[in-house]
TORVEX-855928 format. One line per field, with one value per atom (N, C-alpha, C): atom name; x, y, z; residue number from 1. Coordinates in nm, 3 decimals. Layout:
gunu c(CA	...)
x c(X	...)
y c(Y	...)
z c(Z	...)
firo c(NUM	...)
END
This chain:
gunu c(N	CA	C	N	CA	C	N	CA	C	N	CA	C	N	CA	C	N	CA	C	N	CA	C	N	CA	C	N	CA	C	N	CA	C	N	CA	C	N	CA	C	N	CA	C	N	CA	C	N	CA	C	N	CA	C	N	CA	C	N	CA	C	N	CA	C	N	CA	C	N	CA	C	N	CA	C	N	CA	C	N	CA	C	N	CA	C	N	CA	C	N	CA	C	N	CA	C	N	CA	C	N	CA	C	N	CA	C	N	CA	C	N	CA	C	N	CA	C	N	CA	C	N	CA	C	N	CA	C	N	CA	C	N	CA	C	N	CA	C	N	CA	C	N	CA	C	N	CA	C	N	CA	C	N	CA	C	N	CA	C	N	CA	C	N	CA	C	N	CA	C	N	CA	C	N	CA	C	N	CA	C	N	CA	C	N	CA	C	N	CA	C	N	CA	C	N	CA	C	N	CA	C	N	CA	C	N	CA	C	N	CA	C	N	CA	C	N	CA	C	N	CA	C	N	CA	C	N	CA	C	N	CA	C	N	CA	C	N	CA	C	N	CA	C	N	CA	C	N	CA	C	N	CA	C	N	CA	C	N	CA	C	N	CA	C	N	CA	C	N	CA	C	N	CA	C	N	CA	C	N	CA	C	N	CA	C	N	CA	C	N	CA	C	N	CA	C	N	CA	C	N	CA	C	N	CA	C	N	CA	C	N	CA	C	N	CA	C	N	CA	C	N	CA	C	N	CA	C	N	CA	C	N	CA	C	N	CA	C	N	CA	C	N	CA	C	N	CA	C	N	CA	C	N	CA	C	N	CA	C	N	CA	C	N	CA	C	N	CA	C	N	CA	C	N	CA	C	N	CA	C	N	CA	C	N	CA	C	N	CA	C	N	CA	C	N	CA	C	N	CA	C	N	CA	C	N	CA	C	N	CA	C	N	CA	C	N	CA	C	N	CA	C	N	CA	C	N	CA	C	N	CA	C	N	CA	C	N	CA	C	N	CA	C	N	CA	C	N	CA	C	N	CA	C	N	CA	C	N	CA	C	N	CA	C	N	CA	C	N	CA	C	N	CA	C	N	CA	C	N	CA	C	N	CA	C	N	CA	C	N	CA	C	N	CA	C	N	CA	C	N	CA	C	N	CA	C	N	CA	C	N	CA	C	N	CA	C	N	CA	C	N	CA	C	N	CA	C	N	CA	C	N	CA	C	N	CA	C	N	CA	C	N	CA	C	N	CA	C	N	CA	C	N	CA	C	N	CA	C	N	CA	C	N	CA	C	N	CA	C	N	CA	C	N	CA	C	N	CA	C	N	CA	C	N	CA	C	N	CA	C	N	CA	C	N	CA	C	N	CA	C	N	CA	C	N	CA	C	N	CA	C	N	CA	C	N	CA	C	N	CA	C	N	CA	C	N	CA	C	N	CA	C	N	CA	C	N	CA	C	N	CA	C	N	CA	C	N	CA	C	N	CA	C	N	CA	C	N	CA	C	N	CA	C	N	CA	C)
x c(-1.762	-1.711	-1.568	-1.520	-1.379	-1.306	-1.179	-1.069	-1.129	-1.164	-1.248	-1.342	-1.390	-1.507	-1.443	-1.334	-1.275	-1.215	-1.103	-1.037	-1.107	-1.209	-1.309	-1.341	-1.423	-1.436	-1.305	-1.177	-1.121	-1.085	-1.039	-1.042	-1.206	-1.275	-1.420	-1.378	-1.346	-1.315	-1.165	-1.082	-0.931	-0.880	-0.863	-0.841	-0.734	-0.661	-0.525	-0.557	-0.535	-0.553	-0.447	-0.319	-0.283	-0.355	-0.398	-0.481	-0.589	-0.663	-0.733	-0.757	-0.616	-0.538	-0.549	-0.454	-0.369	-0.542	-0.625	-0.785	-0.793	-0.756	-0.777	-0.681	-0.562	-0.396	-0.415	-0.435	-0.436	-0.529	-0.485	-0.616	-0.607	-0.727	-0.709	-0.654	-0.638	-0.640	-0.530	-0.571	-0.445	-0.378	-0.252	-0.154	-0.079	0.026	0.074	0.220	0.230	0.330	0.324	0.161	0.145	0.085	0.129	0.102	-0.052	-0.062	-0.222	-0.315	-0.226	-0.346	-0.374	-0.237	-0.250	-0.375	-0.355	-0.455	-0.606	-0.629	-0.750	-0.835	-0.702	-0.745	-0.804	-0.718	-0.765	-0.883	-0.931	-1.071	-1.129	-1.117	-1.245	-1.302	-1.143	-1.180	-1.296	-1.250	-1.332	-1.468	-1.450	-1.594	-1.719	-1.680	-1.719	-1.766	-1.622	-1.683	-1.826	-1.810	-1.967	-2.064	-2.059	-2.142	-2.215	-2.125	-2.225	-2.223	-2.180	-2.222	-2.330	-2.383	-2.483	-2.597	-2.605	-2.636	-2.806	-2.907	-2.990	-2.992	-2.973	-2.897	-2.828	-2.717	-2.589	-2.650	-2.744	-2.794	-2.858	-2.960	-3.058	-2.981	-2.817	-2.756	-2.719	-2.653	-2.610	-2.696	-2.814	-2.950	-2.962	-2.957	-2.966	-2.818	-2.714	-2.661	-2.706	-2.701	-2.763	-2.640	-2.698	-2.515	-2.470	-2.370	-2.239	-2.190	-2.199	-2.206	-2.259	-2.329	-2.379	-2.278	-2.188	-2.093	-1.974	-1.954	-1.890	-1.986	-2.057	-2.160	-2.108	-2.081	-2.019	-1.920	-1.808	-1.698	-1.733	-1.850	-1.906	-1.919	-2.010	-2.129	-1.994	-1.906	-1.827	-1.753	-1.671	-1.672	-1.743	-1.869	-1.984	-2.050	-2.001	-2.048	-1.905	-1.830	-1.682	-1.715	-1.711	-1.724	-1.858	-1.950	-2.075	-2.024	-1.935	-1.902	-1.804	-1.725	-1.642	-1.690	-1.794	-1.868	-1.963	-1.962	-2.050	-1.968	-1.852	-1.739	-1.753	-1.835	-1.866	-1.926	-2.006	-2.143	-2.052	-1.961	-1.943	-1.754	-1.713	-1.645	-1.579	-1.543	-1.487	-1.343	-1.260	-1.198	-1.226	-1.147	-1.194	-1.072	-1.159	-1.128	-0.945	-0.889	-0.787	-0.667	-0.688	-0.653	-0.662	-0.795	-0.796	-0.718	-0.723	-0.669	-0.517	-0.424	-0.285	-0.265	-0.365	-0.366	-0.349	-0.413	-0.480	-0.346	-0.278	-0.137	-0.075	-0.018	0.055	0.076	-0.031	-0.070	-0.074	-0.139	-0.064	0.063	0.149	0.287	0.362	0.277	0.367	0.339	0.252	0.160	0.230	0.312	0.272	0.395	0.324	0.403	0.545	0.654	0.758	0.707	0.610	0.572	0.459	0.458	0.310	0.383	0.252	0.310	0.403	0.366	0.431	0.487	0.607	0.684	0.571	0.590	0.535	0.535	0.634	0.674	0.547	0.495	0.406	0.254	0.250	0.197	0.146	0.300	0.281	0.189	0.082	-0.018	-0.171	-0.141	-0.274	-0.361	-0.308	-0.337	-0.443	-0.369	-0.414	-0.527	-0.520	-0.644	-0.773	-0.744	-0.830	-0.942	-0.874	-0.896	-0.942	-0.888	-0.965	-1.105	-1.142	-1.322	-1.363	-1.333	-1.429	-1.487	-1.389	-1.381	-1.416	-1.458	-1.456	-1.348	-1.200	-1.138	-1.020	-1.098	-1.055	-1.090	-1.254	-1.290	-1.236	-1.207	-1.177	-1.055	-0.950	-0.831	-0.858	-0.976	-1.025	-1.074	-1.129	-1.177	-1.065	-0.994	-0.854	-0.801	-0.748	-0.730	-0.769	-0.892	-0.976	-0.982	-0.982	-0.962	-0.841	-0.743	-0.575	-0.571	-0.599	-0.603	-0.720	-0.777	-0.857	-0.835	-0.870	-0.807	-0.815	-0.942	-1.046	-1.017	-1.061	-1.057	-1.220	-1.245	-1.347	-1.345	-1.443	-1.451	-1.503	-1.444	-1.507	-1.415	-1.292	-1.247	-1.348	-1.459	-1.514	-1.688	-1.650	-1.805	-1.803	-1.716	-1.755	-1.862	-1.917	-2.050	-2.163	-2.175	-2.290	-2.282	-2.163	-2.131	-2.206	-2.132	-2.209	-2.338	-2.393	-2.538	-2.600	-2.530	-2.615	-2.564	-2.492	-2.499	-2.585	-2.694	-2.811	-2.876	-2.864	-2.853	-2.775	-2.659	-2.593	-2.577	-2.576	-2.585	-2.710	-2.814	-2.943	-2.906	-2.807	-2.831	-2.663	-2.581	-2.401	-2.491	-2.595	-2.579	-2.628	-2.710	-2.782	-2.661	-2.577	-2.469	-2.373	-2.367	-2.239	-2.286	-2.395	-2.459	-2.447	-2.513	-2.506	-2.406	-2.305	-2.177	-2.119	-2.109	-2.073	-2.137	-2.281	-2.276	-2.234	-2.215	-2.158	-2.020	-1.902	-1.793	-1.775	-1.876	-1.872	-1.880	-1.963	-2.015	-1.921	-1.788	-1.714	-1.558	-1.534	-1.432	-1.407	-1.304	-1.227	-1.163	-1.204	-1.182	-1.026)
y c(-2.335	-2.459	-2.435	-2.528	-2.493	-2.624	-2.674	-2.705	-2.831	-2.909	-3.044	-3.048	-2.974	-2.995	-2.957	-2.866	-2.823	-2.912	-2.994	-3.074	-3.251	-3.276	-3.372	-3.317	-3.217	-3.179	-3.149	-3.138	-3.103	-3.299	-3.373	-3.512	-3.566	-3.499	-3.545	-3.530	-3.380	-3.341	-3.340	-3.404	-3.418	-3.302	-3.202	-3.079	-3.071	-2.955	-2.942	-2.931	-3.030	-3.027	-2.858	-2.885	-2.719	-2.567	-2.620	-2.489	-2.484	-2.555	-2.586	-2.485	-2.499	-2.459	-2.300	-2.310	-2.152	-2.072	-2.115	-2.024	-1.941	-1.972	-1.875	-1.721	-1.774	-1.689	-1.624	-1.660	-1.601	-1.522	-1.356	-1.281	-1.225	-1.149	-1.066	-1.182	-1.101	-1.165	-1.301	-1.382	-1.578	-1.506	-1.464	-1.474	-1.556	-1.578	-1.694	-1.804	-1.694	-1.755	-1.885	-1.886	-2.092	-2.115	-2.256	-2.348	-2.362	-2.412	-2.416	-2.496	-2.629	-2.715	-2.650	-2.580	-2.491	-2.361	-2.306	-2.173	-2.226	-2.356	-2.404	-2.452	-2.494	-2.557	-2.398	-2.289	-2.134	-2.121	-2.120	-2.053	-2.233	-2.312	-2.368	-2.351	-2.350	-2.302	-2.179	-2.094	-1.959	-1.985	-2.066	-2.112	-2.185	-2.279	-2.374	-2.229	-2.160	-2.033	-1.976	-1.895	-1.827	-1.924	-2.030	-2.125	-2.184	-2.176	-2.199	-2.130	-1.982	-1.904	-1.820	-1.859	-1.806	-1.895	-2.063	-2.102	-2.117	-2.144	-2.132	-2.199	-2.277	-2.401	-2.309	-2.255	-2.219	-2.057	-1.961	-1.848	-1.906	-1.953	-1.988	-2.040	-2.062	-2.185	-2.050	-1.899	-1.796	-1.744	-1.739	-1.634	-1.695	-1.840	-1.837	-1.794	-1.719	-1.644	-1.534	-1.465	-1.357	-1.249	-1.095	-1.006	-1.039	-1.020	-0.985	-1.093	-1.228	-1.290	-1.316	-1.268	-1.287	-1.222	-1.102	-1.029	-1.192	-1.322	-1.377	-1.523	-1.515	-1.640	-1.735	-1.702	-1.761	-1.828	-1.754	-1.826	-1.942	-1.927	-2.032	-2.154	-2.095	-2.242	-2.240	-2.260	-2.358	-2.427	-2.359	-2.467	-2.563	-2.493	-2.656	-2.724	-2.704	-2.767	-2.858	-2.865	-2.928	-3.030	-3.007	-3.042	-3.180	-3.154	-3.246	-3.334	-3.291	-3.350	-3.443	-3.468	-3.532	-3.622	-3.583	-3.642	-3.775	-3.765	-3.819	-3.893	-3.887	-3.884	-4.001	-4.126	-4.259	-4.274	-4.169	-4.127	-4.069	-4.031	-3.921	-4.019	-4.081	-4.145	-4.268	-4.356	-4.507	-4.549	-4.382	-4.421	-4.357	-4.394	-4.345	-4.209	-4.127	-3.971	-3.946	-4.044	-4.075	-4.070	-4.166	-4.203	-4.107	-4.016	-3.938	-3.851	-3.758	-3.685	-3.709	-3.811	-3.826	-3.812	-3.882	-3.901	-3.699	-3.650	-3.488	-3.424	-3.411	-3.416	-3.410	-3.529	-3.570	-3.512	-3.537	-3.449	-3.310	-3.225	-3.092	-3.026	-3.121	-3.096	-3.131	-3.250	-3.257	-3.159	-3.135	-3.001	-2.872	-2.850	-2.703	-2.660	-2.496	-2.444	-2.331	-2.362	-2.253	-2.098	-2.084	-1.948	-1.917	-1.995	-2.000	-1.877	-1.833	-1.732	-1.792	-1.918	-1.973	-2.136	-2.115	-2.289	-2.373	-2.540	-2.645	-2.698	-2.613	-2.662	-2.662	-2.531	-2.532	-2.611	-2.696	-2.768	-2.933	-2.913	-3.052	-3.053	-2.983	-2.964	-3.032	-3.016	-3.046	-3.193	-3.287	-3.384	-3.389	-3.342	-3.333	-3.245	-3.148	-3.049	-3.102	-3.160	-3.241	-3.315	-3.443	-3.528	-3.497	-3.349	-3.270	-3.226	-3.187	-3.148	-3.231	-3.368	-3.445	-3.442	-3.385	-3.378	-3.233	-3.210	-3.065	-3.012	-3.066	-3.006	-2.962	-3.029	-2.988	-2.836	-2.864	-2.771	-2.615	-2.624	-2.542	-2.506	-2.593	-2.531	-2.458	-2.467	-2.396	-2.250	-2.269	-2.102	-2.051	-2.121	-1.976	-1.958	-2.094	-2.011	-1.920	-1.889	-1.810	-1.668	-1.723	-1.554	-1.484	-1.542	-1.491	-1.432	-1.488	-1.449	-1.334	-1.267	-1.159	-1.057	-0.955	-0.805	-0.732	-0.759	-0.716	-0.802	-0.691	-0.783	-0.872	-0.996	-1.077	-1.165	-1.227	-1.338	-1.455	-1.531	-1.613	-1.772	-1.760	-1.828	-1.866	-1.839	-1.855	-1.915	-1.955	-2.010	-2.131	-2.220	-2.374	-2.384	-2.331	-2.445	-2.358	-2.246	-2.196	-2.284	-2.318	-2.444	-2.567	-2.614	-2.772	-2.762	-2.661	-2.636	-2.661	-2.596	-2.610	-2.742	-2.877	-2.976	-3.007	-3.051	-3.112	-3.027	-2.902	-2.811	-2.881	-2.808	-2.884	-3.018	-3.140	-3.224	-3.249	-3.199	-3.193	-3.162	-3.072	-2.933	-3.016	-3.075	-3.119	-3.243	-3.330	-3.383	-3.344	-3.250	-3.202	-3.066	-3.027	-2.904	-2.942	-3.071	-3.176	-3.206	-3.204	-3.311	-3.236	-3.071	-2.963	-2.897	-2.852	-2.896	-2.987	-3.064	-3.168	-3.174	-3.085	-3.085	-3.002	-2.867	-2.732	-2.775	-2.786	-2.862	-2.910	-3.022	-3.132	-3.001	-2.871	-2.816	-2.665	-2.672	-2.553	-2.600	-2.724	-2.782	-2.816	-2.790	-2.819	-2.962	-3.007	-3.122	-3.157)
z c(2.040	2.094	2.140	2.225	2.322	2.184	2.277	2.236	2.170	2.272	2.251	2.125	2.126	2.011	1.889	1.845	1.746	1.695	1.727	1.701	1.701	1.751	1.732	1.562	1.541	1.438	1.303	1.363	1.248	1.250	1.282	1.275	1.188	1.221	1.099	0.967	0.999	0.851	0.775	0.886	0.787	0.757	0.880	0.810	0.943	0.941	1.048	1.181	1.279	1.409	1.425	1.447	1.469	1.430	1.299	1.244	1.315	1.407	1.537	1.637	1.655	1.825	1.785	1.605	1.664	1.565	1.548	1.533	1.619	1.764	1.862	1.898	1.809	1.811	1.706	1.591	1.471	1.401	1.407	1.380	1.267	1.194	1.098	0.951	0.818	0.753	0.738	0.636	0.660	0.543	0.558	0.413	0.418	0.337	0.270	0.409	0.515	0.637	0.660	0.645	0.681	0.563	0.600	0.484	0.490	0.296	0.321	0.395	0.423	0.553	0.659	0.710	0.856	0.830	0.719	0.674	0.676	0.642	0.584	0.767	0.893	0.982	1.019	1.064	1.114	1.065	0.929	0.842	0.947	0.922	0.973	1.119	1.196	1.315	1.300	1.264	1.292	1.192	1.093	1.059	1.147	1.240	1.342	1.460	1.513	1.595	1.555	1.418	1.346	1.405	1.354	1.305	1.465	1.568	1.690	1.756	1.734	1.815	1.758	1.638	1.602	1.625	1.659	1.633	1.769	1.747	1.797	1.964	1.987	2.070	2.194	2.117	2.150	2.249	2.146	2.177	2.315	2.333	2.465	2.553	2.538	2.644	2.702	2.640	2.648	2.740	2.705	2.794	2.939	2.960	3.105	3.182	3.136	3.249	3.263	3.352	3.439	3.463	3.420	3.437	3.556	3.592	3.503	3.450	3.447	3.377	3.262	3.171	3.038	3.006	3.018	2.936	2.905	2.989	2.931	2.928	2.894	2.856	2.708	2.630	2.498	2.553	2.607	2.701	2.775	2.878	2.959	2.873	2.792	2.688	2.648	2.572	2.486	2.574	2.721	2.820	2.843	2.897	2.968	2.854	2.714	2.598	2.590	2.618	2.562	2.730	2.815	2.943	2.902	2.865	2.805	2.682	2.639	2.530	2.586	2.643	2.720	2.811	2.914	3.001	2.864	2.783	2.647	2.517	2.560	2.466	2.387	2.484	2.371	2.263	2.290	2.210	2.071	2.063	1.959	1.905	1.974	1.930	1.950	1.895	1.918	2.008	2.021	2.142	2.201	2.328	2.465	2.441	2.572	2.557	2.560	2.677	2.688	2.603	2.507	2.367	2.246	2.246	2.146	2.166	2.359	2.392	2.333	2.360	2.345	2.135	2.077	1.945	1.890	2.010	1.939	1.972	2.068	2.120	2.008	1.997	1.896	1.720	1.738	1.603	1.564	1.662	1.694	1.699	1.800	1.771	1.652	1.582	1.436	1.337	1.355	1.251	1.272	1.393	1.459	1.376	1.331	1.217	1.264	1.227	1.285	1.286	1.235	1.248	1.282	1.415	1.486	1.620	1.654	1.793	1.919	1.924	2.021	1.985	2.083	2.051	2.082	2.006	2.034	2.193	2.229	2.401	2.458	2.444	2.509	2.487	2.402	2.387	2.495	2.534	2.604	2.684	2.744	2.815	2.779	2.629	2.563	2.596	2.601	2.608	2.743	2.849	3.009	2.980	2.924	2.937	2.882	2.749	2.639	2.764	2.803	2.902	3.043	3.092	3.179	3.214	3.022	2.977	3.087	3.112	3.180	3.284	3.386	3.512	3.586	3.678	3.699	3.746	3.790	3.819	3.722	3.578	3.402	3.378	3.403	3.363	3.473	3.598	3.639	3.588	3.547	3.501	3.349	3.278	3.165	3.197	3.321	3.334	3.405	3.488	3.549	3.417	3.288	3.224	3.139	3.144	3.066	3.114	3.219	3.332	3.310	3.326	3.300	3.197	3.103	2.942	2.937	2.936	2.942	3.009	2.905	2.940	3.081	3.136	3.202	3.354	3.444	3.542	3.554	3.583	3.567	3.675	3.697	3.810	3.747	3.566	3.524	3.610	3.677	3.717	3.876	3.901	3.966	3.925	3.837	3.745	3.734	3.819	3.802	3.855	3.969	4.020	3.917	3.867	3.732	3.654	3.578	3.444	3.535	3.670	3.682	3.698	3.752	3.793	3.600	3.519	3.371	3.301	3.409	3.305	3.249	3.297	3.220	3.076	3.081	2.974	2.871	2.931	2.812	2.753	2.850	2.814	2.720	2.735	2.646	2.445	2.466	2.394	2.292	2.363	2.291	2.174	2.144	2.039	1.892	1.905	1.838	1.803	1.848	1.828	1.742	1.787	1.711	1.610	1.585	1.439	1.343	1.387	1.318	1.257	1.376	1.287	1.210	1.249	1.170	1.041	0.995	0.840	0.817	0.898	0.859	0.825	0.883	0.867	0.752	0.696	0.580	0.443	0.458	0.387	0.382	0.405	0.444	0.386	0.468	0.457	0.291	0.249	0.115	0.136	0.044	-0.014	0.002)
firo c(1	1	1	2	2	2	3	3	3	4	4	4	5	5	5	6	6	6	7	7	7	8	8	8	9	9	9	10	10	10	11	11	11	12	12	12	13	13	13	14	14	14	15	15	15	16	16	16	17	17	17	18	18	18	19	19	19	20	20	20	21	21	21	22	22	22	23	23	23	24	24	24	25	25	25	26	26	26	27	27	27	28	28	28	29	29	29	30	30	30	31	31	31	32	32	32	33	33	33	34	34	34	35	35	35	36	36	36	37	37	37	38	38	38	39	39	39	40	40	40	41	41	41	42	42	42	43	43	43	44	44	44	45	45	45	46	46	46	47	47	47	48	48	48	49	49	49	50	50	50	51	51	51	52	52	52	53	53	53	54	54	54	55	55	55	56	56	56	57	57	57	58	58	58	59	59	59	60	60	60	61	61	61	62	62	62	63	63	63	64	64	64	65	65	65	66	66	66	67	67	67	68	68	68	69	69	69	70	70	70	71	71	71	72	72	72	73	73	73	74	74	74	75	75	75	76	76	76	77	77	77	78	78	78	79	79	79	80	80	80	81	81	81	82	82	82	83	83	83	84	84	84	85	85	85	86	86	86	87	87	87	88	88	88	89	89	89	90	90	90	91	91	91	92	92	92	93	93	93	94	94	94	95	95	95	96	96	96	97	97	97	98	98	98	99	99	99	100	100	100	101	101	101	102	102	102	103	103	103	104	104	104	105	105	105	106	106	106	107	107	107	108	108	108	109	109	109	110	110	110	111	111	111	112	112	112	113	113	113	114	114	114	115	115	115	116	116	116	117	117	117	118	118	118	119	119	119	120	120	120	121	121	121	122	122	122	123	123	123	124	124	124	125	125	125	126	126	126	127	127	127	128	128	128	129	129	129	130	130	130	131	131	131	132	132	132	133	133	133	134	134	134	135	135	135	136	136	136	137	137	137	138	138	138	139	139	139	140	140	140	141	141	141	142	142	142	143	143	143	144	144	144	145	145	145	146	146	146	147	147	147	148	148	148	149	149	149	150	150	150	151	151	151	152	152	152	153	153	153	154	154	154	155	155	155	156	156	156	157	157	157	158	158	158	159	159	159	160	160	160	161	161	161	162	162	162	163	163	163	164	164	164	165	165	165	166	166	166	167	167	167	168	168	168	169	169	169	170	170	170	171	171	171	172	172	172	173	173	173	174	174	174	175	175	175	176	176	176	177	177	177	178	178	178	179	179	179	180	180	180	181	181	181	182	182	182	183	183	183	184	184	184	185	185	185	186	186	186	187	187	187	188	188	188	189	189	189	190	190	190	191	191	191)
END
């Protein structure tokens, strides 16, 4: 799952929106630098990662790309799964995407730990991106940045019309992903 679905989920479970974000920054083993809400948000993040990218759903959303695209298919599906989730956003919560987006903001930057890789500055973005999932010209700013950020030269910044072509996929495939998590989550997450 991308940004959207993580932080939907760490708000289920009351666990650190920042420890969220920096899941994706923070590698190798959690010692004692952050605090334990921030340590507990990283392990769930990367718990939620396992947990749908193993997950049955998640595998078959993977198989309909075709090489050279399947080498970044995981990448894709948690886009056009966060993208469905957004496009659906009533379904899964009582405010509007808008609102959560600014609430998820907010909360991030109060969380965000001095000894995170990067300043809170760069944060101020979040909100817009959150609220972006919706739109396709969100989701395109998700794959240039996905492209930039990777080692390799790739052409995933060129996979919006593959992602819109598999809405209905996903849209099929985001409530039944969410539910699932959402006990995995309930069943991971510390009290």
């Amino acid at each position: 799952m991308n940004l959207l679905a993580h932080l939907l989920l760490a708000e289920r479970s009351d666990t650190s929106f920042a420890g969220q974000i920096l899941g994706d920054e923070i590698k190798g083993w959690l010692d004692e630098r952050f605090a334990p809400p921030i340590r507990e948000g990283i392990r769930l993040h990367r718990a939620i990662d396992r947990y749908s990218d193993d997950h049955t759903l998640h595998r078959e959303l993977r198989r309909t790309f075709e090489p050279p695209l399947r080498r970044y298919a995981g990448i894709l599906v948690d886009i056009g799964l966060d993208h469905a989730l957004a496009r659906q956003w009533p379904a899964f919560h009582a405010d509007t995407l808008n609102a959560f987006s600014d609430t998820a903001q907010r909360r991030v930057i109060a969380e965000w730990p001095s000894q995170a890789p990067f300043s809170s500055a760069r944060l101020a973005w979040l909100a817009r991106v959150l609220a972006g999932y919706a739109h396709p010209e969100g989701i395109q700013r998700a794959l240039n940045s996905v492209a930039r950020r990777l080692r390799r030269r790739n052409e995933v910044h060129l996979c919006l019309p593959e992602l819109l072509a598999r809405n209905p996929i996903f849209d099929d495939a985001i409530a039944a992903l969410i539910y699932d998590l959402d006990r995995h989550v309930r069943d991971v997450a510390l009290p």
